[in-house]
Every structure is written in C-alpha cells, then in structure tokens.
C-alpha positions as CSV (number, residue, x, y, z in Angstrom):
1,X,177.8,305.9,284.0
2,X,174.6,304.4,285.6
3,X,174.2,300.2,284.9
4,X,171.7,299.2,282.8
5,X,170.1,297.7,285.8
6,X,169.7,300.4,287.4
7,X,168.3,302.5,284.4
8,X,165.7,299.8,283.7
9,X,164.8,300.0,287.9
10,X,164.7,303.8,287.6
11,X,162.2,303.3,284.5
12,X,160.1,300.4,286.3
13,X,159.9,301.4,289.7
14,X,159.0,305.2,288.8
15,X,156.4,304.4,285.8
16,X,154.5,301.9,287.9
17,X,154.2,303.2,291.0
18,X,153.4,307.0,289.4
19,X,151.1,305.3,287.2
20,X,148.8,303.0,289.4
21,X,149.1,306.1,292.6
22,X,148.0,308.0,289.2
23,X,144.9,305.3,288.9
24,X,144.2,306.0,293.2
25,X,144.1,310.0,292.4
26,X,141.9,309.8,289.3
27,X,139.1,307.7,291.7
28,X,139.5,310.5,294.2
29,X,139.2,313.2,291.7
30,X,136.3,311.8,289.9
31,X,134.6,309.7,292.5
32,X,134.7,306.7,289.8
33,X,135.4,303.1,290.9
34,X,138.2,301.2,289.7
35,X,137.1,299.4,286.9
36,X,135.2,302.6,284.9
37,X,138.5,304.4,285.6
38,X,140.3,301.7,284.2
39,X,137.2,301.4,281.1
40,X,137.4,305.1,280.7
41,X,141.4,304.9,280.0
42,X,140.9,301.9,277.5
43,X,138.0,304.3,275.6
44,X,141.5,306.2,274.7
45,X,142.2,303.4,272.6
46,X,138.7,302.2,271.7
47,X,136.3,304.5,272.4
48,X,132.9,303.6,274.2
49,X,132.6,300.7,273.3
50,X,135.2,299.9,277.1
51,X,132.0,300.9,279.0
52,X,130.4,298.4,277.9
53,X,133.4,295.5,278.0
54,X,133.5,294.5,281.5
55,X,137.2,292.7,283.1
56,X,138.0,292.6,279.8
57,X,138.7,296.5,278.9
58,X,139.5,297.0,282.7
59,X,142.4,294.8,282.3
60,X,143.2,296.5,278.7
61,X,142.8,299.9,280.5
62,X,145.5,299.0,283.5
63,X,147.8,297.8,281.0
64,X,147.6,301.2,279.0
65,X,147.8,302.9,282.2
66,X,151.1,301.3,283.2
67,X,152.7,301.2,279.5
68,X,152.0,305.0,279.5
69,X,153.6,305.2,282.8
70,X,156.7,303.3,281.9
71,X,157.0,305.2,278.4
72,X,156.7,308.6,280.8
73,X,159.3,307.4,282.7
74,X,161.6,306.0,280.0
75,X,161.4,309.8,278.8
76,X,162.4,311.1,281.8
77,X,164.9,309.0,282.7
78,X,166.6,309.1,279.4
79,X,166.7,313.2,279.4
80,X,167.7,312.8,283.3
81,X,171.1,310.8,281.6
82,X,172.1,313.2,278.9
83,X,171.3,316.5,281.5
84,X,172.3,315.1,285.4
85,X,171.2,318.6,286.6
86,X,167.6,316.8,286.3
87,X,168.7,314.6,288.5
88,X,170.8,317.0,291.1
89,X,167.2,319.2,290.8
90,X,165.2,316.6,291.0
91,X,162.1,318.2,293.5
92,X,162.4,321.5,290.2
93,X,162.9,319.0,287.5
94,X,160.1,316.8,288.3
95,X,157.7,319.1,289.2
96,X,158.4,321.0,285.8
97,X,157.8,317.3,284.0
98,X,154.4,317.2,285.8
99,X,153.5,320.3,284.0
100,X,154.9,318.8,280.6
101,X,152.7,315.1,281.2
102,X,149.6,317.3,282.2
103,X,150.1,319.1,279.1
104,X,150.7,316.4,276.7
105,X,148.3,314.4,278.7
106,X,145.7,316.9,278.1
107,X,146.0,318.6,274.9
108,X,147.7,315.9,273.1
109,X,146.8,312.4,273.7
110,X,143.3,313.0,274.8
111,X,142.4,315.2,271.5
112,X,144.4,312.1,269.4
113,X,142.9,309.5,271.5
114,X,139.2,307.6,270.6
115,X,137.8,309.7,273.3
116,X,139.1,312.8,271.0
117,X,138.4,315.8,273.4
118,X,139.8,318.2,274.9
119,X,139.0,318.7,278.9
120,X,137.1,321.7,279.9
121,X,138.9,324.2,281.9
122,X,137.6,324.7,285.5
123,X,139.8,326.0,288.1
124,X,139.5,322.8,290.2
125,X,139.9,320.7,287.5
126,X,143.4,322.1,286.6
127,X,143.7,322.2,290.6
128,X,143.2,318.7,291.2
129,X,144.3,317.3,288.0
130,X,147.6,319.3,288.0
131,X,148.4,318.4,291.2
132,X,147.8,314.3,290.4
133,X,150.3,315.2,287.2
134,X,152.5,317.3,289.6
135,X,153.1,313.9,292.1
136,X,153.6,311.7,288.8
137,X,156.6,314.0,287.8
138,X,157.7,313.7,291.6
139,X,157.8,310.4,291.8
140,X,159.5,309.5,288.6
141,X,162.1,312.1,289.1
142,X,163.1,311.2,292.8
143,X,163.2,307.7,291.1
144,X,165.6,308.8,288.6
145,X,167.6,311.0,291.3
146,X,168.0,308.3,293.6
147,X,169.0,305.4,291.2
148,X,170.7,306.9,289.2
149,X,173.2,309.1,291.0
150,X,176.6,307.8,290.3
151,X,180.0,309.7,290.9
152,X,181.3,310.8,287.7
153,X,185.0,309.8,288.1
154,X,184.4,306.6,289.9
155,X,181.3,305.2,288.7
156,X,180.2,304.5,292.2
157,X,177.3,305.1,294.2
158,X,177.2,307.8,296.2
159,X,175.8,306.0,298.9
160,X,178.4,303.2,298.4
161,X,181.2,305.9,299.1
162,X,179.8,306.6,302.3
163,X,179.9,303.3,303.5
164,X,183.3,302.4,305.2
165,X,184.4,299.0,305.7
C-alpha cells in the first residue's frame, strides 16, 4: 500500500505542475498574457467583474487554477489506488482522463461557472484545447504511476528492489 506521503506527493506534484503548464498552454492557445488568463479563470467564480480587478483577481485566478488542479489530481490519484491498472496503463489511462477533464472542463464547470457558457465548437479549438487537456491527464497520471508503484506483497518500491546493497 502506497504511504501517505507519497499519495499527497502524487496529488501535489501532478496538480501543480499540470495545472500552471495548463496556465503556459492556455497563453499559447489564446495569445492572452498572464494576468487576463489568470482574470478570465477568476470570472469562473465572479464573473466580469476579474477584468476589471487587477493583481487582486490574478492572484484569486492562480489559486483557482491550482486548487482545480490539485482536486483533478486528488481524483485521479484516488481512482488510480482502488484500480492499479491506471497506474500499470498509465500513457492509456491518462490520456483517457484528459478526455474526461476536457469534458467536465467544458460542458460542466464552464456552463455552472459565472462565465456560464458553453465553448463554441471549432475544429482547432477542440485541437488545441484537447490536446492542453490531453498533457494534463499525462502528467497527473505518470505522477500517479511513478509514485505510487509499490509491490503488492512487499510494500516496497519497485525501484528500491532493484537497488542491491
């Protein structure tokens, strides 16, 4: 069974890396800076007024940004212990989960959120955004896969086995 420490590394280290390389994509995607990217994810929460907010809702937007990554993670991680075969599969597993966070992304928060839409399909769109949500799963999976992978009658790290004395 995997250590709580390395559950909650799993958790951190794949949410907030997939989250702010998640921030990086969405400025190459939309050819926004920084700080509106951040703006336009704290408009989930309080609509247009972010635009408008300066530092303030920038810094409210990179929090969300990173809580949603750690909760998408959490998720992940937690399926990932009741079903190792996300882990053993974790290139399949975490691509499939891309598709799943574009989804829920995109026809669930952002219709529930204060923005309250629902994105346009275009081609490149679902090109370039799927792809962004694609990496995301990546990353959290191979997270998952490499710190969670314990031998089941030992408890041990795989890697740890290898090591000879």
């Amino acid at each position: 069974m995997a250590s709580k420490r390395s559950i909650l590394t799993a958790i951190v280290g794949g949410g907030v890396i997939a989250a702010t390389l998640d921030i990086g994509a969405a400025m190459l995607i939309s050819g926004a800076g920084l700080t509106t990217i951040l703006q336009f994810i704290a408009s989930g929460l309080i609509g247009k007024a972010a635009f408008g907010g300066g530092t303030a809702t920038a810094v409210l937007g990179a929090a969300l940004q990173e809580a949603m990554g750690l909760i998408i993670a959490a998720v992940f991680v937690s399926a990932s212990l009741a079903a190792p075969v996300l882990r053993r599969a974790w290139i399949a597993a975490g691509l499939a989960y891309g598709v799943v966070i574009y989804g829920v992304m995109n026809y669930v928060v952002m219709p529930l959120s204060a923005v309250g839409r629902v994105p346009t399909f275009s081609p490149e769109g679902l090109i370039k955004n799927g792809l962004a949500m694609l990496a995301f799963g990546l990353i959290i999976a191979w997270f998952a896969q490499r710190g969670l992978q314990d031998d089941a009658p030992t408890g041990r790290r795989r890697d740890a086995a290898r090591i000879k004395p």
